[in-house]
N, C-alpha and C positions, 0 to 999 in steps of 0.2 A: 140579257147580260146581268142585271140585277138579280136576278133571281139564281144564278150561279156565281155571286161576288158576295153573296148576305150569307151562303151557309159556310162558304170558304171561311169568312169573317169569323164564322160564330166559333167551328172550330181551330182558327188560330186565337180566340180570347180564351177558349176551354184550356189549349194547351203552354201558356201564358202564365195561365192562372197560380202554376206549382212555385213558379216565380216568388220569393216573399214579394217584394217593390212592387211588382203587377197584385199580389194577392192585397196587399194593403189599397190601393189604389180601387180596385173594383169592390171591395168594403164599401170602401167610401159612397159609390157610387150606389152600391145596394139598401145603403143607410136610408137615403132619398127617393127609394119608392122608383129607382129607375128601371123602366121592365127590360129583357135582356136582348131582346128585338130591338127596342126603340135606341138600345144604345151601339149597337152594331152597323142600324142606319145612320146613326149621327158620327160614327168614326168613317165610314165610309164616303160620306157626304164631304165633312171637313178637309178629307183627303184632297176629293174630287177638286173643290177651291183653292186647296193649296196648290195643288200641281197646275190646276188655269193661272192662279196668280202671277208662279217660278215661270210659267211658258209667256206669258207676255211680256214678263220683265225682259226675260232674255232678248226676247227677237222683238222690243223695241230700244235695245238696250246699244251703242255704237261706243267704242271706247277712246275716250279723249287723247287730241293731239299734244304729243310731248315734244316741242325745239330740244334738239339736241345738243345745240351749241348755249343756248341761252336760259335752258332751264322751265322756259313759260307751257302752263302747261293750258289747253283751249279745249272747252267745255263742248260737247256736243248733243245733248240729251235735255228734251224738254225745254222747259223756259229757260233755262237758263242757257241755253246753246247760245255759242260765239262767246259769251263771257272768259275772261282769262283770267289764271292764278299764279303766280312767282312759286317757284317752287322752293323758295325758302320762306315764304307767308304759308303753304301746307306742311313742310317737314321744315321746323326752326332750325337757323342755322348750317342748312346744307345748303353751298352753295356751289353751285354747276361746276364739274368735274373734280367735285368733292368727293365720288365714289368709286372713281375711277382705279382707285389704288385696290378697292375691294374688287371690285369686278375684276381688274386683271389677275387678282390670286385666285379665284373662284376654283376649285379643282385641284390648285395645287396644295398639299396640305405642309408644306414646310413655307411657302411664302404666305397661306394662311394664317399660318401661327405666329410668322414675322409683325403680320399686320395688326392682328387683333390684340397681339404681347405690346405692341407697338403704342396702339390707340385707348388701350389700359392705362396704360404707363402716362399718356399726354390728360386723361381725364382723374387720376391721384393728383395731379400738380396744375391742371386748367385750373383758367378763370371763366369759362363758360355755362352758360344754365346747365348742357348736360354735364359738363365738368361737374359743377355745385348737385345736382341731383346724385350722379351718384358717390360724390362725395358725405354727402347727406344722408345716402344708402349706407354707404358702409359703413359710415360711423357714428349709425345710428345703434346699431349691436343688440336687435329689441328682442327678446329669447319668444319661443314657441310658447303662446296660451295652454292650459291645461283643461282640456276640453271632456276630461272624463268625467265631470260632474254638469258638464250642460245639459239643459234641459232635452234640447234638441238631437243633440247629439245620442245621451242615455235611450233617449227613445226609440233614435234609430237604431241603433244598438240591440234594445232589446228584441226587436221587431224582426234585426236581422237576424239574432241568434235563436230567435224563438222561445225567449225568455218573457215575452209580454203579455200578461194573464187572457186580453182580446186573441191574442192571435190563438194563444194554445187551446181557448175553447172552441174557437173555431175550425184548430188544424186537429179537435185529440182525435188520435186512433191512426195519425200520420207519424212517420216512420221517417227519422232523420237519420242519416249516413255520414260522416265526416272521414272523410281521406287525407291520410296523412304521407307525407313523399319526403324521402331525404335527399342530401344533395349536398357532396363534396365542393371542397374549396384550396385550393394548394395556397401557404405564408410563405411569403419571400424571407426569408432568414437572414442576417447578413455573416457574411465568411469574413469573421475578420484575422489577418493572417500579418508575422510579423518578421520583415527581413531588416539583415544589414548588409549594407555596403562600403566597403573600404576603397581610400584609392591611390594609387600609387607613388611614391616623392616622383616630386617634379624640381629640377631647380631651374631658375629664372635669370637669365645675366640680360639686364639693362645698361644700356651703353647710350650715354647723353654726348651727343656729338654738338658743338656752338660754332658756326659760321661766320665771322665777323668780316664788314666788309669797313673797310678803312675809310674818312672825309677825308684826310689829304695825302698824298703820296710827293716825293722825294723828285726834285726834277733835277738840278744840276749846281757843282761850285760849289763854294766853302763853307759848308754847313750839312744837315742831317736832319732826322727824325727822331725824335722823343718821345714816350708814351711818358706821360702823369698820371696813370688810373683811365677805367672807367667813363668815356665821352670826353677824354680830357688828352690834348697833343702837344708837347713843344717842338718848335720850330727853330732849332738853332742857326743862329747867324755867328760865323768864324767859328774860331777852337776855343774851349774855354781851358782856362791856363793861366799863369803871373808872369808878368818880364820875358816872354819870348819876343819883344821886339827891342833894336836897339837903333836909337837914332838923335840929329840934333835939327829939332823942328824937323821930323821928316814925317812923310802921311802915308798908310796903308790901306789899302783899296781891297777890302771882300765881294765877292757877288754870291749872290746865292738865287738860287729858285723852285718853288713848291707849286705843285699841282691841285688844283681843288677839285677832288673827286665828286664831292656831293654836297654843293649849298643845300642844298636845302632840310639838312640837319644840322646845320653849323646854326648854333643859339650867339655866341658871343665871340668874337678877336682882339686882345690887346697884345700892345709891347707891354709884356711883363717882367723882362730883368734887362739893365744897361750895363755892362762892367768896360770899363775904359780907362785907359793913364797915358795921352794927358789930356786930350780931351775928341768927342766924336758926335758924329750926325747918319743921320738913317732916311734913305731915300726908297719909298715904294711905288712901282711904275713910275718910274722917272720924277716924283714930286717928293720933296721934304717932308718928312713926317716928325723926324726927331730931332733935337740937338740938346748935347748933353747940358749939366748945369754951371758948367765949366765956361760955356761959349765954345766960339769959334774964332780964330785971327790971334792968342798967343801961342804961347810955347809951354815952360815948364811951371808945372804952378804944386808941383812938389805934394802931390795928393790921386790916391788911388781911389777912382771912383765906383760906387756900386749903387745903383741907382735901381728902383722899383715904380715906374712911371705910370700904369694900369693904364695906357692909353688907348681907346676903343677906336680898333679900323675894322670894325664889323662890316661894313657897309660894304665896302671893297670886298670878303671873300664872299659875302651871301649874293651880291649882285654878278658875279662872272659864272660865266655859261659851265657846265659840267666839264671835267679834264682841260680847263686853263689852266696855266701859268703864271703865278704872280713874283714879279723879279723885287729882290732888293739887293741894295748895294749898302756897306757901312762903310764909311770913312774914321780912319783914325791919326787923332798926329801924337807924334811920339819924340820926347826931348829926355835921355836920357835908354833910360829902360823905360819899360810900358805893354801894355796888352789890350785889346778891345774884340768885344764880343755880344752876343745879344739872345733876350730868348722872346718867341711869338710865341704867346698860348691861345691857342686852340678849345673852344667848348660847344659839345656836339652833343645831338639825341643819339647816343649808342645804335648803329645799325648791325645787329644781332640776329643771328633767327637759330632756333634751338631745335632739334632733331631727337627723338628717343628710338632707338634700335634694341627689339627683342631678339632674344638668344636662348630657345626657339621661339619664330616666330609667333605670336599672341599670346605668350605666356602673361605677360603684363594684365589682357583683359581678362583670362581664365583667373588669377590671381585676385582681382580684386572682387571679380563677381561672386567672391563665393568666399571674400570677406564678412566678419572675421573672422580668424584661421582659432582651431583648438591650440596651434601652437606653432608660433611662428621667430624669426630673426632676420636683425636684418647688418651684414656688414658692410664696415668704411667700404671695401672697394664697390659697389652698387649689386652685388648678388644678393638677392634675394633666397633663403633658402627653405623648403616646406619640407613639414613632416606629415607622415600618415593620420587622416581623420578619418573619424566613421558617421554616417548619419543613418537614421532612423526613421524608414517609409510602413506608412499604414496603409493596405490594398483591400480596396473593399469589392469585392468579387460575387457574382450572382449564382 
């Protein structure tokens, strides 16, 4: 076998030889008196060890247990078999089903990209060693050495090109060839191309609809409902008016009744206005609440009262259940001419709720998304009116 492996040898080193890298290399060898036998055996031999080496490695070679769930990975080869290793003490920082996200992209090249674009993006802005590495890489920005005056390099160089005075003594009368190849390349150009678009008036009618829902409503008897503004109600008790009673020492009896829609926006209640001649009193659910500052028990005391009391019966309308009734009655006595009358004010958190109606519908959003307008107005009655704009798109096309 040997003796048909040693000439094979010789002529694969002969035809090696035209090689520069091999022909520099067997210089070397012939510098040192190597005869070309002896060195044919000794590539062959080296061989022979190498390939015994690779065959035992392998086939005493058994590949370590890896837990799947836990990472640890169990040594099986040599002395050191049964030993364990964590597999974030071998690969820093990965820890069990840390890669999971990679392997399931594996093949697919758009969650790929997801991932990798992903895991970029988390090592710019980690605080982790490989964060900090290649934080460190990249903004390190250290430019390419210029390697055309190295020692090493010039030499190889020369050697390759056949510029090095050793080689060409040794190659003169050899014939170099250099073949040269061309080779197209298509530049993406960009098309850039320039339209307008106009678009048509549109008009706009917004219509604000308010809902108001009332705290007290009107139950029965002599009296009404008054608006004051704004979360604000009176409550009339009798007619208000001068001298429509006529009498000597005689008494006049009003009743009245209000509904309390919604305690629980009602902030505050007083008697806020008494007007009386000759003198009177105000009873709410059957209990005295008022009496003017005339008294009670004369007759004519020759004086037209108008009294501003502010006296707080809050408690009475916050405290009764939704749609009760609160009654009052005024008494008045009357010696001559005389009138008597009364007002409750009412102060509420406004129960409101406000509505916006487009005409056509979403004109409202189209309107404002594509504020501000080149030119716009706006009238009293709530139409909005638009006129024609144009913008201006850049299309960049392949």
């Amino acid at each position: 076998m040997d003796k048909i492996q040693k000439p094979i040898a010789h002529i694969l080193i002969v035809c090696i030889f035209h090689n520069s890298i091999a022909a520099f290399y067997l210089l070397t060898l012939a510098a040192f008196f190597v005869p070309f036998p002896v060195f044919a055996d000794a590539f062959l031999d080296q061989a022979a060890e190498g390939e015994a080496l690779g065959g035992s490695l392998m086939s005493g070679f058994t590949v370590p247990n890896v837990n799947s769930s836990t990472g640890q990975i169990t040594l099986t080869n040599g002395l050191v078999a049964g030993q364990t290793i964590e597999q974030n003490d071998m690969f820093q920082e990965i820890q069990p089903g840390s890669m999971d996200a990679a392997a399931a992209a594996y093949g697919n090249a758009g969650a790929q990209g997801s991932y990798v674009n992903s895991n970029i993006e988390n090592l710019s802005t980690g605080s982790t060693q490989h964060a900090n590495a290649y934080q460190t890489l990249m903004g390190a920005n250290t430019a390419m050495p210029n390697m055309l005056n190295d020692p090493i390099w010039k030499q190889s160089d020369d050697v390759l090109s056949l510029t090095s005075p050793l080689i060409d003594d040794m190659f003169n009368g050899c014939e170099k060839t250099t073949n040269w190849g061309e080779k197209s390349c298509s530049i993406h150009i960009e098309d850039l191309k320039q339209c307008k678009k106009s678009f048509k008036t549109e008009k706009c009618s917004v219509t604000r609809s308010l809902a108001y829902s009332p705290v007290m409503g009107f139950g029965s008897g002599d009296g009404n409902i008054e608006s004051c503004g704004i979360g604000c109600t009176f409550l009339n008790l009798g007619i208000v008016g001068d001298n429509y009673w006529a009498g000597n020492c005689d008494t006049y009896t009003q009743t009245v009744s209000f509904r309390v829609l919604r305690p629980d926006k009602i902030k505050r209640v007083t008697i806020y206005r008494v007007k009386y001649d000759d003198e009177t009193r105000i009873w709410m659910n059957g209990a005295l609440v008022y009496t003017g500052q005339s008294g009670w028990g004369g007759c004519e005391h020759g004086t037209s009262w108008d009294e501003y009391p502010d006296l707080d019966i809050t408690s009475t309308f916050k405290q009764a259940a939704a749609d009760t009734l609160i009654n009052f009655v005024q008494q008045t006595r009357v010696d001559g001419n005389g009138e008597g009358y009364a007002r409750i004010k009412v102060e509420a958190e406004p129960d409101i709720e406000e509505q916006f109606i487009d005409s056509p519908a979403g004109c409202r959003e189209r309107l404002f998304s594509a504020w501000p307008l080149v030119v716009s107005q706006f009238k009293s009655k709530g139409y909005i009116g638009l006129v024609s704009h144009s913008i201006v798109a850049l299309m960049v096309t392949d």
